[in-house]
C-alpha positions in Angstrom: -43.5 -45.3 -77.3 -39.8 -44.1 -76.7 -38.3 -47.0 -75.9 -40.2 -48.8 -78.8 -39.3 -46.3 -81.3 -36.6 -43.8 -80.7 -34.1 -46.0 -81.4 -34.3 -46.2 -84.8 -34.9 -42.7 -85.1 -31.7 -42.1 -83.8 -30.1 -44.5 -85.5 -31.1 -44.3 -88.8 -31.3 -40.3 -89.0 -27.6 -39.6 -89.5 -28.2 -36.6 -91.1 -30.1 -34.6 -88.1 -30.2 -33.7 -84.6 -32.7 -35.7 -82.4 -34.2 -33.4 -80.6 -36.7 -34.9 -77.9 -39.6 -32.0 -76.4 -41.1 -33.3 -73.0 -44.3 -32.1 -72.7 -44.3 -32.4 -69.3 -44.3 -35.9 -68.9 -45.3 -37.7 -65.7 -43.5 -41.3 -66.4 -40.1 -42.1 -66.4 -39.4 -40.7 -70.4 -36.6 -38.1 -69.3 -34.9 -40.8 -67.4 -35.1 -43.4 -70.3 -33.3 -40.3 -72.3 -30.9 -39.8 -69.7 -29.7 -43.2 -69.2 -30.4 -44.5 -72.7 -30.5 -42.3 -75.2 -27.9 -39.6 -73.5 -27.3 -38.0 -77.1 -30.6 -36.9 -77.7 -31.2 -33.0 -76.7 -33.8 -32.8 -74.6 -36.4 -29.8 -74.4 -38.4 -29.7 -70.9 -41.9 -28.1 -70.8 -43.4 -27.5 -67.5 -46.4 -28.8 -68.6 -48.4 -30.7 -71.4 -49.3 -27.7 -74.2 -50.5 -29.8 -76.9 -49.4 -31.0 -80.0 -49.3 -27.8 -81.6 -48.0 -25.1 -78.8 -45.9 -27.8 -77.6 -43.9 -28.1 -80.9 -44.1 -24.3 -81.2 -42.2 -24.1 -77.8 -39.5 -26.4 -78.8 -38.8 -25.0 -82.1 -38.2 -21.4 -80.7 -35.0 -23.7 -78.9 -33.9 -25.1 -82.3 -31.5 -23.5 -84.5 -31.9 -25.6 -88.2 -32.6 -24.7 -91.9 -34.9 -27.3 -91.7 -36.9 -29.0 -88.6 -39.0 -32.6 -89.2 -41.9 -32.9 -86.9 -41.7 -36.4 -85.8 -44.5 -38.5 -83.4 -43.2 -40.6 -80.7 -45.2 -43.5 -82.7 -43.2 -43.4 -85.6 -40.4 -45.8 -87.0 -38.2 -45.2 -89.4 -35.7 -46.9 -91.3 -32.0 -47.0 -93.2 -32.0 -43.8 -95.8 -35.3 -42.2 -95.0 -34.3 -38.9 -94.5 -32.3 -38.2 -97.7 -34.8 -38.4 -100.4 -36.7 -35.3 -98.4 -33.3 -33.4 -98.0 -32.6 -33.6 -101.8 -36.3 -32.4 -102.7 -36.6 -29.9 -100.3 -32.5 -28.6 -101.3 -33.2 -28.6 -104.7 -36.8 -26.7 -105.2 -36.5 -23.2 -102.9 -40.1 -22.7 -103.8 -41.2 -25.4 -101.4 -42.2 -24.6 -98.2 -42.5 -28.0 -96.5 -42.6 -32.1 -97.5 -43.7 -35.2 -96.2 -42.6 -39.2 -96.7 -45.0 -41.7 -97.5 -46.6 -42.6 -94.4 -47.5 -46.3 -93.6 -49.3 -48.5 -91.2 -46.2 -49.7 -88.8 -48.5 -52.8 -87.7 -49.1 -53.6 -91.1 -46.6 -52.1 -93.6 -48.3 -52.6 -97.1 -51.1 -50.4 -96.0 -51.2 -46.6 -95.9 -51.4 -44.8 -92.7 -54.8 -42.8 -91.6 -53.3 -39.4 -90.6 -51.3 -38.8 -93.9 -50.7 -41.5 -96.1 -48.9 -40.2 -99.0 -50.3 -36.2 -99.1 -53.3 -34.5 -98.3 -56.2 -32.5 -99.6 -59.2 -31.0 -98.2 -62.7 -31.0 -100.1 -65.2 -27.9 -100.4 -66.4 -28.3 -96.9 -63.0 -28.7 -94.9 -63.0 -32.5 -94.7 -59.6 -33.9 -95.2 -58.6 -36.6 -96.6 -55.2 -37.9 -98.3 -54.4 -39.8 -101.3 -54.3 -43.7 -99.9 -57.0 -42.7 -97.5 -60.5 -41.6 -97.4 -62.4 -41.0 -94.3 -62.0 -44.6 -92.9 -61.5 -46.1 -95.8 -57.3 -46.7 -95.7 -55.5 -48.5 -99.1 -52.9 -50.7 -99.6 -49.4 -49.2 -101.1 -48.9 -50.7 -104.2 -46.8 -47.7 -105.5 -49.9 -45.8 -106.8 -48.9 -42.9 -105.5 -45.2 -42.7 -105.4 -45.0 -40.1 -107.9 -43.8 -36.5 -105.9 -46.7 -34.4 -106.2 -48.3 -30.8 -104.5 -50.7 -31.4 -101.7 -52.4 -29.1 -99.2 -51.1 -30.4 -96.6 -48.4 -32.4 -94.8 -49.2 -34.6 -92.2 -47.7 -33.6 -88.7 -46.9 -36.9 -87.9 -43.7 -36.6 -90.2 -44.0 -32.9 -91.1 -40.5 -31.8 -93.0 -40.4 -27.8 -93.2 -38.0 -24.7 -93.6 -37.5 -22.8 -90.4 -38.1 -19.4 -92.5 -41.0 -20.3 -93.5 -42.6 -21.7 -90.5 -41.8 -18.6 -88.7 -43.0 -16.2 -91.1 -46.1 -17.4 -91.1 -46.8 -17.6 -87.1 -45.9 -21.4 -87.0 -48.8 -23.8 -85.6 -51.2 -22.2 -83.7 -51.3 -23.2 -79.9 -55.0 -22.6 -79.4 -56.1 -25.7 -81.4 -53.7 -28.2 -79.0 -54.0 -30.9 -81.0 -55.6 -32.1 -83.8 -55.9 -29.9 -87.6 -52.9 -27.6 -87.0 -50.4 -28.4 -89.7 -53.7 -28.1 -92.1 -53.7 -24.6 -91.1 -50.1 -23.7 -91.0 -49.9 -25.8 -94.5 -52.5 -24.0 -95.7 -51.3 -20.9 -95.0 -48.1 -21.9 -96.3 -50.1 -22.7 -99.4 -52.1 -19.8 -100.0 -49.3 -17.7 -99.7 -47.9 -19.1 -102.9 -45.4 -21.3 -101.1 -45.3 -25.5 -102.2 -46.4 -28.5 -100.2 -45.3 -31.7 -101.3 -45.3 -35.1 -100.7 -42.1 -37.1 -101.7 -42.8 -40.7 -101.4 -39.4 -42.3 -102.1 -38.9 -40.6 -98.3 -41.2 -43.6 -95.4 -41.8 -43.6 -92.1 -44.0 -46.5 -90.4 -46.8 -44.6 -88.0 -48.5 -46.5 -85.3 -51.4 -44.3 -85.0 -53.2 -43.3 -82.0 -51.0 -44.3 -79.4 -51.7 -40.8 -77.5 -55.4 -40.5 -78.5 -57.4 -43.5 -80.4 -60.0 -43.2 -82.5 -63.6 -42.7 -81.3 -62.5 -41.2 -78.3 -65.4 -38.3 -77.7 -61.9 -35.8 -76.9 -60.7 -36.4 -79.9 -64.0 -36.0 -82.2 -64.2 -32.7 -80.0 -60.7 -31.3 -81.5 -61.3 -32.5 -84.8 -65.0 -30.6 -85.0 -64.0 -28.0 -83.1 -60.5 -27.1 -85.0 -61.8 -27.9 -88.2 -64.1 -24.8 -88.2 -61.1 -23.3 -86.5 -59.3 -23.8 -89.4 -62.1 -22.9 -91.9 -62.6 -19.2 -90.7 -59.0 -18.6 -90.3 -58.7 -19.2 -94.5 -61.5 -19.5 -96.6 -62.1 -16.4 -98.8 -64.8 -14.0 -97.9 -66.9 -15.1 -100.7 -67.0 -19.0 -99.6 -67.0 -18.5 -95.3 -71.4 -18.2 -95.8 -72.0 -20.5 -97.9 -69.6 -23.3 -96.6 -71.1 -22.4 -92.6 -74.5 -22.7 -93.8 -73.5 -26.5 -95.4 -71.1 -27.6 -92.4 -74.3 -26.6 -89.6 -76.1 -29.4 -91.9 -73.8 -31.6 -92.4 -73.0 -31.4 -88.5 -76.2 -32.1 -87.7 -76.3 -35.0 -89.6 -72.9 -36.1 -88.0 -74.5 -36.1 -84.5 -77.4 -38.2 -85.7 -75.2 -40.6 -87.1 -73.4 -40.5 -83.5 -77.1 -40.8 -81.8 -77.8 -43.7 -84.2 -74.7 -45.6 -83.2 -75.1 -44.4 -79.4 -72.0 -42.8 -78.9 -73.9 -40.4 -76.7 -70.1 -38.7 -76.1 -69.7 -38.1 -79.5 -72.8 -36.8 -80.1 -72.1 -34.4 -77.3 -68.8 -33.9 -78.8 -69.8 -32.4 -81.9 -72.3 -29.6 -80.0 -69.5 -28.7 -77.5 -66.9 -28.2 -80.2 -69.9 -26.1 -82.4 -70.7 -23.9 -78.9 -66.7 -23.3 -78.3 -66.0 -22.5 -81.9 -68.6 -19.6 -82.0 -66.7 -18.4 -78.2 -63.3 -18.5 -79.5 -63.9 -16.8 -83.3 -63.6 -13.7 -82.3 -60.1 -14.3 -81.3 -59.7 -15.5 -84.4 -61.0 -12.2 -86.5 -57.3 -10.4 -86.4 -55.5 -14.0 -87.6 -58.2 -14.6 -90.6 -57.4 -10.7 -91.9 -54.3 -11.1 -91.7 -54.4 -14.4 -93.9 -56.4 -13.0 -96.8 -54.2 -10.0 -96.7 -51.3 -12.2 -97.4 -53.0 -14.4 -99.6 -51.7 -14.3 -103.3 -53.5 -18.0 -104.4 -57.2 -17.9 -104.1 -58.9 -20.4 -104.3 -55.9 -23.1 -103.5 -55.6 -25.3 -106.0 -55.3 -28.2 -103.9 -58.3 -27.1 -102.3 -61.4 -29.5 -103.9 -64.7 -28.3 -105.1 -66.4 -31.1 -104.8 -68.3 -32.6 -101.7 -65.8 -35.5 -100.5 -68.9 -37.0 -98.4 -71.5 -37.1 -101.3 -69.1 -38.7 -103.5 -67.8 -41.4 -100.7 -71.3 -42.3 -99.4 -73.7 -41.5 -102.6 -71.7 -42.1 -105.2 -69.6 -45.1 -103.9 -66.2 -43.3 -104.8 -63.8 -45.2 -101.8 -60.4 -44.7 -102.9 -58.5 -41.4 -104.4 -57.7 -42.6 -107.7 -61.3 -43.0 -108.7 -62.1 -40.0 -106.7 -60.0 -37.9 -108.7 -61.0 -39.5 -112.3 -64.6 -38.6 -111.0 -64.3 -34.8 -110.7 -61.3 -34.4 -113.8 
């Protein structure tokens, strides 16, 4: 991945420091930097923390009004970095952006983990616009238009340095997987803006660390999704929206049973058993965000169920989605 892709981040991001964070690597990455990319800073962690701590650690060593979160399976091209720069210098109210996100194998489709912005439905499912569940669109330029989201994707993840440290930065104890949905909606609720400025694009591979349908991963994204429910819903959605996800859960593991991924059936009741260990650690945090919170509910928050209308009601890509619940 760095040899494949650095390159052009370095070359083609004039405008910024390259800042490399080992997270305690066991190949030969820091000599690759060393002898081939000697200009690029290196931070060394003594061991693997996770997406999320991992950053955390490295932006504590980073001095910057603004810090972009950048995958090692990203390329990006001539320009990319100035249409975020603009946006972001001229609109203080904006907490954080991100580009347009594409498929690097196959440019004139959007890219699963952010496409161009993010929402999440009643429930806590995600989903962007250009992507529903597995269902990923070609770009045609239907959504180029610069436009508030819930969240940025942290493949690509554009933010002010005061902001991400006012609000605790990402939280460590999900490693991987869900985090910048948190700190993004934490940004959010606390009246700050999220946006996605599309005239900004960076070509994602995509699970080059951890594919999809790999049981770890379903795991992180069960187990950090309820995780990242209870940190912000309001009090007067956290019973009702538990009472659905236990169903819906269930219903998730069947479909798992069905398909015999015994892993990711096991998956799902392993994250479930964790979350219910690790909430009370959590119970200081969630206070603490609805104390702050000055936008309740989120707009960008949906209050429709995204899986009744994907699977009843047929509804497969955003624009039609959002026509559907105008």
């Amino acid at each position: 991945m760095m040899r494949r892709f650095m390159p052009s981040v370095v070359e083609n991001s004039p405008e910024a420091d390259v800042v490399v964070v080992d997270n305690g690597s066991t190949d030969d990455s820091l000599q690759y930097l060393e002898t081939e990319m000697p200009q690029v800073r290196v931070i060394r962690l003594d061991m693997n923390y996770g997406f999320a701590e991992g950053y955390h650690r490295g932006l504590r060593e980073v001095e910057a009004e603004y810090c972009l979160l950048l995958n090692s399976d990203v390329e990006v091209r001539e320009g990319w970095l100035r249409p975020m720069l603009t946006y972001m210098d001229a609109h203080p109210e904006v907490a954080a952006c991100q580009p347009k996100l594409l498929c690097q194998w196959a440019p004139d489709m959007f890219e699963y983990a952010g496409a161009s912005g993010g929402y999440i439905d009643a429930y806590g499912y995600p989903y962007c616009r250009g992507r529903l569940f597995g269902t990923v669109e070609k770009d045609e330029g239907q959504y180029d238009d610069v436009t508030s989201v819930l969240w940025a994707t942290g493949a690509a993840l554009m933010i002010r340095s005061r902001d991400y440290w006012e609000v605790g930065g990402l939280d460590g104890r999900f490693f991987a997987h869900q985090e910048e949905i948190d700190l993004c909606w934490r940004l959010r609720s606390r009246g700050r803006g999220i946006v996605v400025v599309p005239q900004s694009v960076a070509y994602h591979l995509g699970g080059g660390t951890l594919p999809q349908g790999n049981p770890h991963k379903d795991y992180l994204n069960f187990r950090n999704n309820l995780l990242l429910l209870y940190k912000n819903l309001p009090d007067n959605r956290l019973r009702p929206v538990f009472r659905m996800r236990f169903c819906l859960d269930m219903l998730a593991s069947l479909r798992f049973i069905l398909r015999r991924q015994w892993g990711s059936f096991c998956a799902v009741w392993r994250a479930r058993r964790d979350f219910r260990k690790m909430r009370p650690d959590f119970e200081k945090d969630r206070q603490e965000n609805l104390r702050q919170t000055v936008l309740s509910p989120v707009p960008e928050q949906s209050s429709f169920s995204l899986l009744w209308q994907y699977y009843v009601k047929g509804q497969k890509t955003f624009d039609k989605l959002k026509t559907d619940n105008e």
